[in-house]
N, C-alpha and C positions, 0 to 999 in steps of 0.2 A: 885323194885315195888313188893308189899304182894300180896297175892290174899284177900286183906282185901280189898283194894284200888280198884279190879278189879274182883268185885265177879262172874261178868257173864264170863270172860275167854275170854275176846274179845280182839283181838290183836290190840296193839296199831297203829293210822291212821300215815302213811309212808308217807315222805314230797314228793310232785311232782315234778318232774326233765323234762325238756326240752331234747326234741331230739337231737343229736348233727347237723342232716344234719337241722334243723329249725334253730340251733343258727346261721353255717355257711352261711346259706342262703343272699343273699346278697336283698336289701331293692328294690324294684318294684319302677324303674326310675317316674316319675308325667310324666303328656302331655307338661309341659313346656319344661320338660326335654327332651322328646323325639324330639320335633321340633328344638330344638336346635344344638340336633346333626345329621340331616337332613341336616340343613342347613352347619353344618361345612364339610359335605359328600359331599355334591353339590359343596362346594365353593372347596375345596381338588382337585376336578375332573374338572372343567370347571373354565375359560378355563384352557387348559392344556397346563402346563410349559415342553417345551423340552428345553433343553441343547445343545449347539452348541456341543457336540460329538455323539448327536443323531441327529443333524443335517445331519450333515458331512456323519453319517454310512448312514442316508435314502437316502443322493444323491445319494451316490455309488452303495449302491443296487439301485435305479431306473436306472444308465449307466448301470450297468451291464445286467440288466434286460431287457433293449433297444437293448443295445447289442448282446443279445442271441437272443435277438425276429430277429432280421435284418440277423444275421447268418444264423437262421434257413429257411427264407424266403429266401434268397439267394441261401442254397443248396435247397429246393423246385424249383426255376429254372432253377439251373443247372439239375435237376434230369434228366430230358428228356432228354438232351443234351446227359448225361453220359451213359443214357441208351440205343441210338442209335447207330443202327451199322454204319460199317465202311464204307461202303456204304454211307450212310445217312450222315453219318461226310463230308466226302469230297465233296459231291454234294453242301452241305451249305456252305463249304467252296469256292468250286466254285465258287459259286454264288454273296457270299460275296466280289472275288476278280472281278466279273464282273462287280458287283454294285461301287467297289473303283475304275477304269478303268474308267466306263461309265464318272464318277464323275471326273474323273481327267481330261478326255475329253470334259468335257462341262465348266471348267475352262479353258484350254487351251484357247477354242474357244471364253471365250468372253475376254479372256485376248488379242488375238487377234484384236478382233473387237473396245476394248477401244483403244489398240494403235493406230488402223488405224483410230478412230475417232480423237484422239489426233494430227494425224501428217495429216491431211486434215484439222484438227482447226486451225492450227498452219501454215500448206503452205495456207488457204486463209487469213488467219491472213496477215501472209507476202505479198501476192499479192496484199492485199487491201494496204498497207503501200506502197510499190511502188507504188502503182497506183495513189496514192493519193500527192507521191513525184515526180512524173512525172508531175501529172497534177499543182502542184506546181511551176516547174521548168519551164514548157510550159505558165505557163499563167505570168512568168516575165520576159519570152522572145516576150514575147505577148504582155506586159504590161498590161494586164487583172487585174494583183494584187499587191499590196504593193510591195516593199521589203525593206529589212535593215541589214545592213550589213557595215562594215569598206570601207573605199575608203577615195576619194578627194573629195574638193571643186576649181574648176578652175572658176575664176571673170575673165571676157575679159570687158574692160575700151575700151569702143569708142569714145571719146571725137570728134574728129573730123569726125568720120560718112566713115571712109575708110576703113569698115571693110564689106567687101561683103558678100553674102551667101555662095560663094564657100570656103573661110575661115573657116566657119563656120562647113562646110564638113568635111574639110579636119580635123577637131580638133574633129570631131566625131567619123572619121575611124581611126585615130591613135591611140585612147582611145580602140575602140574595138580591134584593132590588139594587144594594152597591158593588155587583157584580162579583159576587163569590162563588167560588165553583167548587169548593168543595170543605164539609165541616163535619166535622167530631165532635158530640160534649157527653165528657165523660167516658169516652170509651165506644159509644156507642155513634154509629153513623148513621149521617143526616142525608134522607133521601125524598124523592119526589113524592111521598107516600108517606113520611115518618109524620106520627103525631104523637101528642103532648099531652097527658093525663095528670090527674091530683090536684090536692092543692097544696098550698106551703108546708117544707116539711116531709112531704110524700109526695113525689114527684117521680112520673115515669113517664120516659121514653120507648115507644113500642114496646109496649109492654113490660119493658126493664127499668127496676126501680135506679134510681142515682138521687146521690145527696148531693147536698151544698159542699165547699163551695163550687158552682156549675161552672168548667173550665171551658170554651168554646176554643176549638181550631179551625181557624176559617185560613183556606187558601185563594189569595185571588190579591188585586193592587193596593198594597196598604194604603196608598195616597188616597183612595177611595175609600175604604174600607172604617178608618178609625174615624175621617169628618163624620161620616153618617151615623157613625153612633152619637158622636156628640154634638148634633146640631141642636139649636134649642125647643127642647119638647119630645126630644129623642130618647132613644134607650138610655143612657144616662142617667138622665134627668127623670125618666119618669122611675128608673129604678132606686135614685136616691129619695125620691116622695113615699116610698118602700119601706125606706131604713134598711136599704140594701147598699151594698158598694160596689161598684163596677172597675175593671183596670183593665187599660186597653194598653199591649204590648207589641210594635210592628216588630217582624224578624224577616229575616231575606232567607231562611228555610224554614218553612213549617211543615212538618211529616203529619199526613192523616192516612193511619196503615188500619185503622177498623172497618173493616168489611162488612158487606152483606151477603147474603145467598143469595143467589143467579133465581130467580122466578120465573117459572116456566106457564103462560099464559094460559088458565082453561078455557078460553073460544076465540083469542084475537090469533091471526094466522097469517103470513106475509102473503103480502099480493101479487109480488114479483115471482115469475117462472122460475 
């Protein structure tokens, strides 16, 4: 360039250049923008993903943590303990073996008292069971009650009526002398007291007439029971000299359910308190 071209001397206008920190400047996010990554900040943080080895670590530290606490709280109890003299030591200790003693002693004693209640349960237990087999055994020799039991059946056949009452005895007491305990004939029951009226024909039992044929129920060990009728000279035999017939049947149940009345004694009176 002449100074022909530029007669006033005035320096040619110099192109405008941008700052460097304006170009590197980065561009001012919109409000769209800004919510958007709000939301991915919220959603990042809540809820929050832990990994089962952050699991695992936070149980342990919480045992451990529980652990120290129970430790700690433990020596806080002994402290007193530890800090007591020796004195003070054995007194409680003392005391402690008084209190195991007293305790041992108040087991003992009721361990006592359950046995003695045990074996007082247990001896009237037993007393009431005799008592009750006694009064059993009294009341069918009584004929107060059933009984049932193995034995005979002895039929006596009177066809011709020559069979008296004292026959009739005599086949009673020989039955009991071969250990019978208990006998029916005809209906009516054979007691310590029963006796035998008439003669052939007309035949009563305490007072109650029965016919032939005279069916006896005796209870008691057949194997005993049927030899002794028929030994020689025996019932039997003298009832066949009769012209009577006898049949002797063992059975392994004989039911004798005829009863007597209970007899209330007018002067005999128990001597026990």
């Amino acid at each position: 360039m002449n100074h022909d071209e530029n007669p006033r001397g005035e320096q040619p206008e110099q192109p405008k250049t941008v700052p460097p920190a304006a170009q590197d400047a980065p561009a001012r996010p919109t409000a769209a923008e800004e919510v958007s990554g709000r939301q991915r900040l919220l959603a990042g943080l809540w809820p929050p993903r832990v990994s089962r080895a952050q699991l695992i670590v936070a149980v342990l530290l919480f045992g451990l943590g529980l652990g120290l606490a129970i430790q700690v709280r433990s020596t806080g109890d002994d402290s007193a303990l530890r800090g007591a003299r020796q004195e003070d030591l054995v007194r409680i200790l003392d005391e402690v073996d008084d209190r195991t003693q007293r305790l041992e002693d108040e087991k003992q004693r009721l361990d006592d008292q359950r046995t003695e209640l045990e074996n007082s349960s247990d001896q009237a237990e037993e007393a009431r069971k005799q008592t009750l087999e006694k009064e059993r055994q009294l009341g069918i020799l009584a004929g107060t009650v059933a009984a049932q039991g193995p034995g005979i059946t002895l039929t006596i056949g009177d066809p011709s009526g020559a069979v008296a009452a004292d026959k009739l005895l005599d086949t009673v007491q020989e039955l009991r002398a071969a250990g019978a305990e208990a006998i029916e004939v005809n209906g009516v029951r054979v007691v310590a007291d029963t006796y035998f009226a008439g003669e052939g024909g007309d035949i009563q039992v305490d007072g109650k007439k029965i016919e032939a044929p005279y069916e006896f129920k005796v209870i008691g060990k057949p194997q005993d029971l049927e030899p002794a009728l028929n030994i020689p000279g025996g019932v039997v035999q003298t009832l066949e000299k009769e012209q009577a017939t006898a049949v002797v049947e063992r059975s392994e149940d004989i039911v004798v359910d005829a009863l007597r009345a209970a007899k209330r004694p007018d002067y005999a009176r128990s001597s026990s308190p």
